[in-house]
PDB file of N, CA, C and O in Angstrom:
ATOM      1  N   UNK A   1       0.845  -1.170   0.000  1.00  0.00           N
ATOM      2  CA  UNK A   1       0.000   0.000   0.000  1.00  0.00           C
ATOM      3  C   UNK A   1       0.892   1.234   0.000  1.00  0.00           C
ATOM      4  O   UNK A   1       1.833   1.193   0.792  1.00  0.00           O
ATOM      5  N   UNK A   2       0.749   2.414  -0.811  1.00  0.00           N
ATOM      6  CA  UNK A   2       1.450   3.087  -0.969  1.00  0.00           C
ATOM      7  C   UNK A   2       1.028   4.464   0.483  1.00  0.00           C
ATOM      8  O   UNK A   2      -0.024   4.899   0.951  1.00  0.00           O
ATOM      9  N   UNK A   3       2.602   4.744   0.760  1.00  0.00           N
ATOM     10  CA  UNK A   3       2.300   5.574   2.144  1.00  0.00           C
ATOM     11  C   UNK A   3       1.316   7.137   1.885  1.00  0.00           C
ATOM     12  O   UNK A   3       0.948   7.781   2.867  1.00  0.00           O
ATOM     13  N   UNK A   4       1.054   7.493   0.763  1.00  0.00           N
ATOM     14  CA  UNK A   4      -0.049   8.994   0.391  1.00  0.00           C
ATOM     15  C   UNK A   4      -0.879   8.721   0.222  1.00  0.00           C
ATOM     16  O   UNK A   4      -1.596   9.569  -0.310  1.00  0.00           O
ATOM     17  N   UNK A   5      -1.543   7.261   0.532  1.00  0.00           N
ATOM     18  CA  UNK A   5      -2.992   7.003   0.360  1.00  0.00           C
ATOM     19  C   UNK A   5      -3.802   6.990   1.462  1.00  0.00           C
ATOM     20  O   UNK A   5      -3.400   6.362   2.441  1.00  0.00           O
ATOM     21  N   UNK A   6      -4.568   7.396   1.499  1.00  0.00           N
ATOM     22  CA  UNK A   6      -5.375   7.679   2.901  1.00  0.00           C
ATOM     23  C   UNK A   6      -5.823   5.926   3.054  1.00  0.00           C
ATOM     24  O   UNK A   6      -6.021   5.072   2.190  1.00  0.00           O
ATOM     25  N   UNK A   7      -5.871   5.871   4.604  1.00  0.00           N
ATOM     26  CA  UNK A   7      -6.105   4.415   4.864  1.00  0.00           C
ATOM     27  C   UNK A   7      -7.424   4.522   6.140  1.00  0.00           C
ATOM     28  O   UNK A   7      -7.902   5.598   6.499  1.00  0.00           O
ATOM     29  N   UNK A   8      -7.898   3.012   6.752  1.00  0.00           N
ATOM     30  CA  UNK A   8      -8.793   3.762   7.114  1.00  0.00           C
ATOM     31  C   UNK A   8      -8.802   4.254   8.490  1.00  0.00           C
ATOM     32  O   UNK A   8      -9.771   4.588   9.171  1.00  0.00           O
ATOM     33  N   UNK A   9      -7.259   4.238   8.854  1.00  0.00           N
ATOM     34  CA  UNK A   9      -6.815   5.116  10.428  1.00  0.00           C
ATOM     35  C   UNK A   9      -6.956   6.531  10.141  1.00  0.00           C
ATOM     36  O   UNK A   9      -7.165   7.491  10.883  1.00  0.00           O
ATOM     37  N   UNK A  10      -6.786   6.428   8.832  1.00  0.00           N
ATOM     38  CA  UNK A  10      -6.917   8.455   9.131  1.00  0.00           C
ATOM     39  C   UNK A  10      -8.358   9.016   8.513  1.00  0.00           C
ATOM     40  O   UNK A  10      -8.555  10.017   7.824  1.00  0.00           O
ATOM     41  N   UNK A  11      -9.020   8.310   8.857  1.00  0.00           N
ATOM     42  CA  UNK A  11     -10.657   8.779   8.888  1.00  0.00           C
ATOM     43  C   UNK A  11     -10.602   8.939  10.617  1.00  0.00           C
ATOM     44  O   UNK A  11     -10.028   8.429  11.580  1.00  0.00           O
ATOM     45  N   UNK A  12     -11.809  10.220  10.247  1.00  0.00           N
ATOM     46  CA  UNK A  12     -12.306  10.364  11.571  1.00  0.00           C
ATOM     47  C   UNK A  12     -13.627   8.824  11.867  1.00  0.00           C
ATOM     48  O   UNK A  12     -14.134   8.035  11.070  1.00  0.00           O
ATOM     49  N   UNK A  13     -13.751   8.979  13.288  1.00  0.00           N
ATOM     50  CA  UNK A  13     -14.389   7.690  13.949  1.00  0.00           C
ATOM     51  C   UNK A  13     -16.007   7.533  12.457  1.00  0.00           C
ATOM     52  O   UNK A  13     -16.230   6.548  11.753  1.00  0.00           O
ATOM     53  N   UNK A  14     -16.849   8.976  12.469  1.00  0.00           N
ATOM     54  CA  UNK A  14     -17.959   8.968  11.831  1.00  0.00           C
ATOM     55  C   UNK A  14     -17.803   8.354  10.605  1.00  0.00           C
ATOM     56  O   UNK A  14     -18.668   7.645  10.092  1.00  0.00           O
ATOM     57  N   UNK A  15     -16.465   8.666  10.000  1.00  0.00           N
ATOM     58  CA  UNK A  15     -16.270   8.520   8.682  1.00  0.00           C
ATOM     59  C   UNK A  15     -15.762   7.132   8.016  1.00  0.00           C
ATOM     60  O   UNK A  15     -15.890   6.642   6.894  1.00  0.00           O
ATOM     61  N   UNK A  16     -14.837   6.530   9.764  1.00  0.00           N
ATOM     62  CA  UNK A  16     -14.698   4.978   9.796  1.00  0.00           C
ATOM     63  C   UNK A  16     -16.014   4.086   9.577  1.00  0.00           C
ATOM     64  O   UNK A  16     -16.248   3.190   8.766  1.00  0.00           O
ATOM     65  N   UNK A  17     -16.784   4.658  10.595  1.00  0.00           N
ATOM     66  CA  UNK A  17     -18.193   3.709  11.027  1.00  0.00           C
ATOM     67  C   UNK A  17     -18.545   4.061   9.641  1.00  0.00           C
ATOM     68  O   UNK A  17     -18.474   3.079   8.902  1.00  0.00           O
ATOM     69  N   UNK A  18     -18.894   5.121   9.068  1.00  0.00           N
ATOM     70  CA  UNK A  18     -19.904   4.842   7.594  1.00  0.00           C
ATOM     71  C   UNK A  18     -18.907   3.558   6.832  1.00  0.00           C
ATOM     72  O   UNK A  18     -19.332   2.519   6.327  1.00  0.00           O
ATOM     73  N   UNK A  19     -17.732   3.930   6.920  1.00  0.00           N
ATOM     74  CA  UNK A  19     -17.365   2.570   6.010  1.00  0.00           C
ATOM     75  C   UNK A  19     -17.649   1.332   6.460  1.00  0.00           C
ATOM     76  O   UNK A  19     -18.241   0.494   5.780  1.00  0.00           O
ATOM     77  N   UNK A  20     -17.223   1.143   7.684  1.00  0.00           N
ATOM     78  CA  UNK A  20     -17.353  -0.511   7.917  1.00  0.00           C
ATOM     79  C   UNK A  20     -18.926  -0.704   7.930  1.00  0.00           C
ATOM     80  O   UNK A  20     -19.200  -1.891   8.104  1.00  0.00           O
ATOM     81  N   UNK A  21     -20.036   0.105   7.799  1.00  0.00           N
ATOM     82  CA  UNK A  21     -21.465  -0.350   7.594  1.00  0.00           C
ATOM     83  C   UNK A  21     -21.484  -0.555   6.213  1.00  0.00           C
ATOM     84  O   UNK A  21     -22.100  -1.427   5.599  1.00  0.00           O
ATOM     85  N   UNK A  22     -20.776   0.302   5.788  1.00  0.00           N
ATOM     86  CA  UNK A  22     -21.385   0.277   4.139  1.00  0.00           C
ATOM     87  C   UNK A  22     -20.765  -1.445   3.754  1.00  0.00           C
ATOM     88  O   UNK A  22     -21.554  -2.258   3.273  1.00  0.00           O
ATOM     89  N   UNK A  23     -19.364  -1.814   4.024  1.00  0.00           N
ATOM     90  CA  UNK A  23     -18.996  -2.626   3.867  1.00  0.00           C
ATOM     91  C   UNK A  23     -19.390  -3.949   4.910  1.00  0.00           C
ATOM     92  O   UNK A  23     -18.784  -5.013   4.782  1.00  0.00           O
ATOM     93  N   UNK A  24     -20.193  -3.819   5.690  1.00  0.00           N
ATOM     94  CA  UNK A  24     -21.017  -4.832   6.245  1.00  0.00           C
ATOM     95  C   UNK A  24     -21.849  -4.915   5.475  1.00  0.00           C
ATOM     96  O   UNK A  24     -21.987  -6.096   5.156  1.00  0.00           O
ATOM     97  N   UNK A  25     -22.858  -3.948   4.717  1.00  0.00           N
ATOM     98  CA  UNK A  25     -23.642  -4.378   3.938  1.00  0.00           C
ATOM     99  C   UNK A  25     -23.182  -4.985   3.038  1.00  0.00           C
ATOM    100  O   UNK A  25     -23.460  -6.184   3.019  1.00  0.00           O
ATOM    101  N   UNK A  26     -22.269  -4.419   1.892  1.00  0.00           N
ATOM    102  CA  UNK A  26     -21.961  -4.918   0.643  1.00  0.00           C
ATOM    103  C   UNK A  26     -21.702  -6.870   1.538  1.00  0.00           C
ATOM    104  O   UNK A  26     -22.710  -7.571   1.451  1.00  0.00           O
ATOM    105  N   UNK A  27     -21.067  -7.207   1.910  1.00  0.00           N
ATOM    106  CA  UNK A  27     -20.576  -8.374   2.379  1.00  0.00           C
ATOM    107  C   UNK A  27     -22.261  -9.500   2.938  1.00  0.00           C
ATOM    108  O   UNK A  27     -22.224 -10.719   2.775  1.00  0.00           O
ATOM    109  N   UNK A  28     -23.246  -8.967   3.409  1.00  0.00           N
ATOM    110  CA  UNK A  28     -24.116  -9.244   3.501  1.00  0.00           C
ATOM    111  C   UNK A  28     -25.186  -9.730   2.261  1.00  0.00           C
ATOM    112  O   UNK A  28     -25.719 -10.812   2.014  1.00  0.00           O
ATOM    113  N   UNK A  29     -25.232  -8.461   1.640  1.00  0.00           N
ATOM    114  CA  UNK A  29     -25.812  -8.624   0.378  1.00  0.00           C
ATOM    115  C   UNK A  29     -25.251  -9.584  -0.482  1.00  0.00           C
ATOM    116  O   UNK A  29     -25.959 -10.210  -1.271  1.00  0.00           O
ATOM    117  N   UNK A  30     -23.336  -9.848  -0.345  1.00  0.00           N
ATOM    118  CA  UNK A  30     -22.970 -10.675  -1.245  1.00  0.00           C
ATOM    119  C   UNK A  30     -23.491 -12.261  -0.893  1.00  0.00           C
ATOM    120  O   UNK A  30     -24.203 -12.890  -1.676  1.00  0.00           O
ATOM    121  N   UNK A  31     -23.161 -12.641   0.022  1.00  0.00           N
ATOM    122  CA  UNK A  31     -23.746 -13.541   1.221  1.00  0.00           C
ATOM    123  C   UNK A  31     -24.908 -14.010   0.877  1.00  0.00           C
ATOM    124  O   UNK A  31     -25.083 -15.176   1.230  1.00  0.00           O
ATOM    125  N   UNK A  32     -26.065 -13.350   0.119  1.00  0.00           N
ATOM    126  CA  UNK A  32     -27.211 -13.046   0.645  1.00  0.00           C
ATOM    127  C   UNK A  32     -27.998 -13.851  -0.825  1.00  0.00           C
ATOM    128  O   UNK A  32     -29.159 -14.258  -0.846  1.00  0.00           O
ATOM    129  N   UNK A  33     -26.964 -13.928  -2.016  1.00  0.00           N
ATOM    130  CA  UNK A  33     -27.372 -14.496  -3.224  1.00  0.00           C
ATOM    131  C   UNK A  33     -26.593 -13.578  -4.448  1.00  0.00           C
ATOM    132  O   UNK A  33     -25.636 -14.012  -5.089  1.00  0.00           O
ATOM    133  N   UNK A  34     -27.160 -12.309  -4.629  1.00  0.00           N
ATOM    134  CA  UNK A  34     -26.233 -11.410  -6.101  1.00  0.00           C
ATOM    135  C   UNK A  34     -24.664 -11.377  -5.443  1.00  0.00           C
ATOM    136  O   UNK A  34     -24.079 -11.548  -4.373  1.00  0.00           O
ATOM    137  N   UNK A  35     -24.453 -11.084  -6.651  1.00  0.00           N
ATOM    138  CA  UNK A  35     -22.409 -10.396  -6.111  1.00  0.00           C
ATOM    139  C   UNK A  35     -23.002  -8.848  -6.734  1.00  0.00           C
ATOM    140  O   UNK A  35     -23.235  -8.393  -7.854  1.00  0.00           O
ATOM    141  N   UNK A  36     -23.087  -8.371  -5.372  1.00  0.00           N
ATOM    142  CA  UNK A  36     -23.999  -6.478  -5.633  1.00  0.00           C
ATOM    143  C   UNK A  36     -22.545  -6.395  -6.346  1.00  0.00           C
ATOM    144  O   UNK A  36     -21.650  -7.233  -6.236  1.00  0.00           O
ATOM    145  N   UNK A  37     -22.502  -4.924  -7.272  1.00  0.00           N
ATOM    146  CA  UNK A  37     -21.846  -3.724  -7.711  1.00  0.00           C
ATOM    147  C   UNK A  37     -20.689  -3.237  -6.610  1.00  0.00           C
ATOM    148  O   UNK A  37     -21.134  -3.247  -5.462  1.00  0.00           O
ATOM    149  N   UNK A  38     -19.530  -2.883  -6.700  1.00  0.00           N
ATOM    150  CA  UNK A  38     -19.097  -2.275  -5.877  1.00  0.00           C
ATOM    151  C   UNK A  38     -19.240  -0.783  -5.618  1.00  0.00           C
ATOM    152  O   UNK A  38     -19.151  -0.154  -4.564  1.00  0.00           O
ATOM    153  N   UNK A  39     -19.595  -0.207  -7.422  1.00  0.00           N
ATOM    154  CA  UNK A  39     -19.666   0.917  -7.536  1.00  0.00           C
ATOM    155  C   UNK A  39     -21.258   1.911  -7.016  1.00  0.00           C
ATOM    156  O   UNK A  39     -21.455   3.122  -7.118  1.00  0.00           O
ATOM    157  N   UNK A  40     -22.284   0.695  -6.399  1.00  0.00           N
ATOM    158  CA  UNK A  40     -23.244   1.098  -5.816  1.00  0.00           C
ATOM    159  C   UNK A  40     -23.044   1.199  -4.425  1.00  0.00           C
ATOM    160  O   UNK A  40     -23.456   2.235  -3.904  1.00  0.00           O
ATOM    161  N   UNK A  41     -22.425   0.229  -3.597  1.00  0.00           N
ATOM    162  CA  UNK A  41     -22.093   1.061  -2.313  1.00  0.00           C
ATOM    163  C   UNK A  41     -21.055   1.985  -2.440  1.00  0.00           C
ATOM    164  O   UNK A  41     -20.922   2.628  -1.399  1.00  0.00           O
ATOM    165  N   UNK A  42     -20.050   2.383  -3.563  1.00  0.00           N
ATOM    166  CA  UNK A  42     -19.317   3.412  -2.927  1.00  0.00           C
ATOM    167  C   UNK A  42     -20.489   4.971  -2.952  1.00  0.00           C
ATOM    168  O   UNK A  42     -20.480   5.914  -2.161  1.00  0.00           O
ATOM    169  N   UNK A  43     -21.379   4.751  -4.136  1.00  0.00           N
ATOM    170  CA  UNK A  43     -22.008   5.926  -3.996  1.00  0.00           C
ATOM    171  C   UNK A  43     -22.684   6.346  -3.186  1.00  0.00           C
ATOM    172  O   UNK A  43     -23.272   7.407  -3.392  1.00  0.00           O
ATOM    173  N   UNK A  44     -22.862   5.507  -1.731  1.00  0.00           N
ATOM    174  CA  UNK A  44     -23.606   6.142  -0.924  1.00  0.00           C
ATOM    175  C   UNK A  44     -22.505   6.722  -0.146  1.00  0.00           C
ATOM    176  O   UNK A  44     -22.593   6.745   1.082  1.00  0.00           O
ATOM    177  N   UNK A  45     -21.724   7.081  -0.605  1.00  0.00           N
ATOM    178  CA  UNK A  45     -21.048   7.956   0.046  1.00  0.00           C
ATOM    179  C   UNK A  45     -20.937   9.765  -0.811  1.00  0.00           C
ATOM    180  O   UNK A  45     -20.216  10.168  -1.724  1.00  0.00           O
ATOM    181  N   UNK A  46     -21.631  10.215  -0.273  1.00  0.00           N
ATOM    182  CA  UNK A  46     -22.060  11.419  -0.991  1.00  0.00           C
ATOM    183  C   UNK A  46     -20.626  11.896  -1.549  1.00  0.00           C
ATOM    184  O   UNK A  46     -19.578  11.683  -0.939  1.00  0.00           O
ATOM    185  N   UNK A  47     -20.730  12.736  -3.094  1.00  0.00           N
ATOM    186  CA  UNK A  47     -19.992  13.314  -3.355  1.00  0.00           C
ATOM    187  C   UNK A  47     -19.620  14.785  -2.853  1.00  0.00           C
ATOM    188  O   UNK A  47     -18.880  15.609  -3.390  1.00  0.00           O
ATOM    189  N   UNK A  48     -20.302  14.867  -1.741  1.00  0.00           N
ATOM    190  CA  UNK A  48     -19.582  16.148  -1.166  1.00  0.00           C
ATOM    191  C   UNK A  48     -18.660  16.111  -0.280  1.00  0.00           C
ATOM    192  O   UNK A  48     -17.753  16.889   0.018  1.00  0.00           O
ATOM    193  N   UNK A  49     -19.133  14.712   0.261  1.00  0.00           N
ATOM    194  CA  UNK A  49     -18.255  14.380   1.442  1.00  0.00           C
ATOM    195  C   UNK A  49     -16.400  14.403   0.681  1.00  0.00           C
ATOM    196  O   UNK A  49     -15.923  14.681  -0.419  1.00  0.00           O
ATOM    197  N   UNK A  50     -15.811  13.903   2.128  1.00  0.00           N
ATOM    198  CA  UNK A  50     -14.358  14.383   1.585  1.00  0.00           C
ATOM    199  C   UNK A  50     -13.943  12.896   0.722  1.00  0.00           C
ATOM    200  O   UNK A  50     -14.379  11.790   1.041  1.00  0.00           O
ATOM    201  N   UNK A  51     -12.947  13.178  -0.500  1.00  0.00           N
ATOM    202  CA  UNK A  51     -12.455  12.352  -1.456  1.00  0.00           C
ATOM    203  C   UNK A  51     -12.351  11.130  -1.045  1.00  0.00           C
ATOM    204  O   UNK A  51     -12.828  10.114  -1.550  1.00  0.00           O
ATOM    205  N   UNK A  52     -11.400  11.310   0.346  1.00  0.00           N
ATOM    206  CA  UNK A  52     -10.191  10.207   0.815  1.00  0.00           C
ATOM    207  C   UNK A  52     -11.254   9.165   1.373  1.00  0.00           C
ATOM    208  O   UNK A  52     -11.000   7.961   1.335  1.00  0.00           O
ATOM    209  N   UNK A  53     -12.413   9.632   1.876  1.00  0.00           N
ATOM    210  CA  UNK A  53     -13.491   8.687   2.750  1.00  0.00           C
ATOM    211  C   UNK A  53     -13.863   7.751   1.258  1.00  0.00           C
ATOM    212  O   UNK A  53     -13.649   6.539   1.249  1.00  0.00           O
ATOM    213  N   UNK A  54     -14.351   8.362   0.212  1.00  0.00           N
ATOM    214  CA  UNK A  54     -14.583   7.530  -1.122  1.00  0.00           C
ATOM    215  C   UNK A  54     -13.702   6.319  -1.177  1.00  0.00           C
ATOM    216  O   UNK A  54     -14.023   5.139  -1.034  1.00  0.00           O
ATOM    217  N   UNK A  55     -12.110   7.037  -1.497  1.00  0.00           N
ATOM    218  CA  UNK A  55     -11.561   6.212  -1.644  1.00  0.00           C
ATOM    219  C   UNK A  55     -11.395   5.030  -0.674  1.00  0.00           C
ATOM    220  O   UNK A  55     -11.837   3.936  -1.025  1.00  0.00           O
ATOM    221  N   UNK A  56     -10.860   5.152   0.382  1.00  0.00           N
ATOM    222  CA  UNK A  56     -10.983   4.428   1.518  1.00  0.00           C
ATOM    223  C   UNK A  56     -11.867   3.510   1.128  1.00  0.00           C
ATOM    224  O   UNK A  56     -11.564   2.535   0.440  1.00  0.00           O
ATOM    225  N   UNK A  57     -13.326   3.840   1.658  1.00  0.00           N
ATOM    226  CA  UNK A  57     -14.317   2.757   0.923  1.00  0.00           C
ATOM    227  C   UNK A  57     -13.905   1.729  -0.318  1.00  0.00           C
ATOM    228  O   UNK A  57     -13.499   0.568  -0.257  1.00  0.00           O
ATOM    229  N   UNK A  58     -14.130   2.488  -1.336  1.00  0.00           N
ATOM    230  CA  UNK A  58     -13.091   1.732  -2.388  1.00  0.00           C
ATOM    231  C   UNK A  58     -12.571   0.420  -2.100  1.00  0.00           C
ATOM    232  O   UNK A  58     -13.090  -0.654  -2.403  1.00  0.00           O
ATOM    233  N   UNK A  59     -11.250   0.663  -1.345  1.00  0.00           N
ATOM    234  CA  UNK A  59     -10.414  -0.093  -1.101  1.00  0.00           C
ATOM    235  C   UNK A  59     -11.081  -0.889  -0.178  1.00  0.00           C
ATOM    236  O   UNK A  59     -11.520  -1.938  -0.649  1.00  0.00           O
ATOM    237  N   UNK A  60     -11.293  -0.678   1.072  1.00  0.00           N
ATOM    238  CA  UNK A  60     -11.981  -1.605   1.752  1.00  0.00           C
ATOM    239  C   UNK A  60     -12.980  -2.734   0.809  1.00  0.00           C
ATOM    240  O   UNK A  60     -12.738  -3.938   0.900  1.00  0.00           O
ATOM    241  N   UNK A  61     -13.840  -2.350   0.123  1.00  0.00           N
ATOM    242  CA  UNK A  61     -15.157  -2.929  -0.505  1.00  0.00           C
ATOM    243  C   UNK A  61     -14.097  -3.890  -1.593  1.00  0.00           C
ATOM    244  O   UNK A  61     -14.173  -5.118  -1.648  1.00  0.00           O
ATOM    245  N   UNK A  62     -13.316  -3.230  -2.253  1.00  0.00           N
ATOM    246  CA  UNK A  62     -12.455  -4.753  -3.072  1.00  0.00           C
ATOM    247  C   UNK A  62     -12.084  -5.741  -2.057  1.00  0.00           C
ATOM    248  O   UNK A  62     -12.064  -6.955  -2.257  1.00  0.00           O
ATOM    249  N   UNK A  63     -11.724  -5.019  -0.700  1.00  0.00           N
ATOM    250  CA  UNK A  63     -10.877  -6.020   0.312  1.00  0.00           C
ATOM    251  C   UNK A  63     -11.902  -6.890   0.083  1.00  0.00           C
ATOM    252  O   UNK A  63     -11.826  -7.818  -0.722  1.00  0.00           O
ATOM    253  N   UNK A  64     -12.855  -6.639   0.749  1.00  0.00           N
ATOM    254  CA  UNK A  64     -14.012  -7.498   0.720  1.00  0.00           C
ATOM    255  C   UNK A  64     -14.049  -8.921  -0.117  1.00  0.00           C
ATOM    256  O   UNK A  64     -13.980 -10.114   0.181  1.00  0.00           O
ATOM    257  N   UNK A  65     -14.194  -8.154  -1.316  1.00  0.00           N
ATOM    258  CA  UNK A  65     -14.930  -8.906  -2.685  1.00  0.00           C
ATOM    259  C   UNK A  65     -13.968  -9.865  -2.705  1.00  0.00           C
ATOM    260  O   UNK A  65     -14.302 -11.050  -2.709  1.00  0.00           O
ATOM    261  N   UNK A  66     -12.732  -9.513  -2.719  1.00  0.00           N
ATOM    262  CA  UNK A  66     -11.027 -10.181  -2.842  1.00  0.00           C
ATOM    263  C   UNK A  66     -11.774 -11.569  -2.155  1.00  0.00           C
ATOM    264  O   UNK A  66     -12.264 -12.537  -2.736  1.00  0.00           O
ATOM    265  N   UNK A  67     -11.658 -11.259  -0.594  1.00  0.00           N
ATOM    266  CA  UNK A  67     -11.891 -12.027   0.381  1.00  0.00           C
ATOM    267  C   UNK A  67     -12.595 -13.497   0.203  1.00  0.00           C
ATOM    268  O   UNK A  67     -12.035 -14.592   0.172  1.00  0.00           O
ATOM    269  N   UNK A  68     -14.319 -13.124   0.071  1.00  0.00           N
ATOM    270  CA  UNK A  68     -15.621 -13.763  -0.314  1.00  0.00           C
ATOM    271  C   UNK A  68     -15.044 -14.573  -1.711  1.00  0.00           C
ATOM    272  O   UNK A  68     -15.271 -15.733  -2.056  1.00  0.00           O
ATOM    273  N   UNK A  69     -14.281 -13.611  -2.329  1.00  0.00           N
ATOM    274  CA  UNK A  69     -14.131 -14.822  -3.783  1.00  0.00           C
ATOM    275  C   UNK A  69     -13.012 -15.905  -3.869  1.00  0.00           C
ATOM    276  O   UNK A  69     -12.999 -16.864  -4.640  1.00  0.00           O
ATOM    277  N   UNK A  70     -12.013 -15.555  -2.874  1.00  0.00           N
ATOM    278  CA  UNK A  70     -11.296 -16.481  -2.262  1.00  0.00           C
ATOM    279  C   UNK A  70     -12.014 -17.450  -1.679  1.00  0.00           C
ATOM    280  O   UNK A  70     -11.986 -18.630  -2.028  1.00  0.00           O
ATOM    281  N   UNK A  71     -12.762 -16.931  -0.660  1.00  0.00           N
ATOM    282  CA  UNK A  71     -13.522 -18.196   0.356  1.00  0.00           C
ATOM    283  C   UNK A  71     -14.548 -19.293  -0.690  1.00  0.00           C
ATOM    284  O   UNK A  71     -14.745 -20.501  -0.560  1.00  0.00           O
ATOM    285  N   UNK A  72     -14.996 -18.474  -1.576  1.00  0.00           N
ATOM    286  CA  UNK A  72     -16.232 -18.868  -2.675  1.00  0.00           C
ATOM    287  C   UNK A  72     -15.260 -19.897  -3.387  1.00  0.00           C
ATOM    288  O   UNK A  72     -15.728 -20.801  -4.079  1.00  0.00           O
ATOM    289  N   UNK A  73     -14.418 -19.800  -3.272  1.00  0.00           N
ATOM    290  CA  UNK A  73     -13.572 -21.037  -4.319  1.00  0.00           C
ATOM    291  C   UNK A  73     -13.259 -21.756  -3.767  1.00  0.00           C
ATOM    292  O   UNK A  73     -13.356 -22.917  -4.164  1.00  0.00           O
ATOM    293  N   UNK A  74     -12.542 -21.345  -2.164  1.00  0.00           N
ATOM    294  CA  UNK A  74     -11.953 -22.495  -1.615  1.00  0.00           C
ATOM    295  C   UNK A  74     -13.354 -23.358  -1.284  1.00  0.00           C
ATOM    296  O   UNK A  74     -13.224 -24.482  -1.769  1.00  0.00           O
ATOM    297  N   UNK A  75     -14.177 -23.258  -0.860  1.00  0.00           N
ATOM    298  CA  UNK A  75     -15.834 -23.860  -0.847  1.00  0.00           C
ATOM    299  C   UNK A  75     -15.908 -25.011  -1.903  1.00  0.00           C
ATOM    300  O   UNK A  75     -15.630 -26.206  -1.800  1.00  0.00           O
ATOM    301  N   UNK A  76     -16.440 -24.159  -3.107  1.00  0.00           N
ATOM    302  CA  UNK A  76     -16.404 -24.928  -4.089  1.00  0.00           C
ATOM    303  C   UNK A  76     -15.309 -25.828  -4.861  1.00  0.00           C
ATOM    304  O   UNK A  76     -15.662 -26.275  -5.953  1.00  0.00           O
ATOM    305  N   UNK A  77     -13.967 -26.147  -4.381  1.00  0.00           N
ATOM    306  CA  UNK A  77     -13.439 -26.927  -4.905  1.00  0.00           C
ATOM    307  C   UNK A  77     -13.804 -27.850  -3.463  1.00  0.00           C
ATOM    308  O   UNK A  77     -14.474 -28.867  -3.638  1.00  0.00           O
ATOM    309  N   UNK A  78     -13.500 -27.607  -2.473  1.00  0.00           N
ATOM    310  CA  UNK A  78     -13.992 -28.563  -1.401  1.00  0.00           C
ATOM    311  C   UNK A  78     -15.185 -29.318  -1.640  1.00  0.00           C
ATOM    312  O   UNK A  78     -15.239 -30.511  -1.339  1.00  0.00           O
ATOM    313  N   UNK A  79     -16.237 -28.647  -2.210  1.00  0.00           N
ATOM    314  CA  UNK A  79     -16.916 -29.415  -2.858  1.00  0.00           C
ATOM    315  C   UNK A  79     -16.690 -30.398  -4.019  1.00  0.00           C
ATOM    316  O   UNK A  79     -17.015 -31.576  -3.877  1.00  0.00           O
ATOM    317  N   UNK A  80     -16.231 -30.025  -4.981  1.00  0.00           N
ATOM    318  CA  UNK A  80     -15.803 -30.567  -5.726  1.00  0.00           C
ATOM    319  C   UNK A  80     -14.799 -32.055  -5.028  1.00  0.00           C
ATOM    320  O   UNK A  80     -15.256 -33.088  -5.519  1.00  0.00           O
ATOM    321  N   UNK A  81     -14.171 -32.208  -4.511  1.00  0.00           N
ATOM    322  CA  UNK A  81     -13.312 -32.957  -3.959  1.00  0.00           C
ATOM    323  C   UNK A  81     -14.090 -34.223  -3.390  1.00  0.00           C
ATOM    324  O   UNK A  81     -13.789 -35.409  -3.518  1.00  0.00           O
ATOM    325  N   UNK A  82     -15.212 -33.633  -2.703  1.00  0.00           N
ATOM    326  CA  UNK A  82     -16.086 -34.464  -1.997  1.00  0.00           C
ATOM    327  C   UNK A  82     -16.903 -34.878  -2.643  1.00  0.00           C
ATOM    328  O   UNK A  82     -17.411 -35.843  -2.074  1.00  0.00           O
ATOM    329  N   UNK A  83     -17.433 -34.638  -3.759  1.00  0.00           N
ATOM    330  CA  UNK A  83     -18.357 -34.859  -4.747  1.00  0.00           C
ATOM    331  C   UNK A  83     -17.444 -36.411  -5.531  1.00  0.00           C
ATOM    332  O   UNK A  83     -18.007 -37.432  -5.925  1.00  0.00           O
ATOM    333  N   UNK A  84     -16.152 -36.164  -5.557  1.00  0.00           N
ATOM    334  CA  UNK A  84     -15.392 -37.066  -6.128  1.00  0.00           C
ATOM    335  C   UNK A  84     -15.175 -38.300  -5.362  1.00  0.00           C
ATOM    336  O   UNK A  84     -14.680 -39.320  -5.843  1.00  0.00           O
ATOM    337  N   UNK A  85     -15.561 -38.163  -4.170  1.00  0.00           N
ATOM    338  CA  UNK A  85     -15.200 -39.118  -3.155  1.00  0.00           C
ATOM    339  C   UNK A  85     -13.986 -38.821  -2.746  1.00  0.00           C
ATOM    340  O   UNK A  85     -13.808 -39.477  -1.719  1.00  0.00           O
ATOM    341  N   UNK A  86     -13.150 -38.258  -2.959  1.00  0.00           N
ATOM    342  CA  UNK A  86     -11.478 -38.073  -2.241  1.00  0.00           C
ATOM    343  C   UNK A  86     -11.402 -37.296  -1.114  1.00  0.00           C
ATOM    344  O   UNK A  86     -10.323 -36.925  -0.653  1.00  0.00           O
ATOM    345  N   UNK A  87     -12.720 -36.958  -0.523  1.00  0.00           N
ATOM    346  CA  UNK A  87     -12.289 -36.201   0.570  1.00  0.00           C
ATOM    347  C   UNK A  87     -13.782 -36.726   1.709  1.00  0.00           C
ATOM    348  O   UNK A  87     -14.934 -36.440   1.383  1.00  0.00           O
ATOM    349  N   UNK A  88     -13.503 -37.392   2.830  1.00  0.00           N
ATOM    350  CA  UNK A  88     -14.088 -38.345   3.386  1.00  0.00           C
ATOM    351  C   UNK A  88     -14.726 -37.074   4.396  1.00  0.00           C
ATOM    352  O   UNK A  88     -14.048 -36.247   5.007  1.00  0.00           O
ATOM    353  N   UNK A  89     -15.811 -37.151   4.383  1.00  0.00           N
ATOM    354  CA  UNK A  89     -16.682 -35.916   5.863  1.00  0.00           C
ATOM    355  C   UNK A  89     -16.409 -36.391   7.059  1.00  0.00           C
ATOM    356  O   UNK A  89     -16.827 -35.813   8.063  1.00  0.00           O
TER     357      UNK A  89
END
């Protein structure tokens, strides 16, 4: 991560909490059946508000997606494995 990028220690507390909700939702919703947009939760972050909170979000919400699509695979080949019989429950 490059050190001029705002991260999400240098949000104020209000500006932390909107992210980690927004990104509880997105993670919920993914959870939930669709793989939502990323570019729909960043917009609830008003464009007046300050840049760095956008971005921040941003980054967090790929963390996310990164995450879930990692786990979503490791799942499904586990499945896969067991489906084959090579992997005993």
């Amino acid at each position: 991560m490059r050190a001029d990028l705002p991260n999400l220690e240098a949000l104020s507390f209000p500006q932390a909490k909107l992210v980690n909700a927004i990104c509880v939702d997105f993670e919920e919703d993914w959870r939930g059946a669709a793989q939502p947009a990323i570019q729909e939760y960043v917009d609830r972050v008003g464009e007046d508000d300050e840049p760095s909170v956008r971005l921040v979000l941003l980054r967090e919400l790929l963390t996310v997606e990164r995450e879930l699509r990692e786990d979503d695979a490791r799942a499904h080949d586990l499945d896969t494995y067991r489906a084959l019989g090579t992997v005993k429950q």
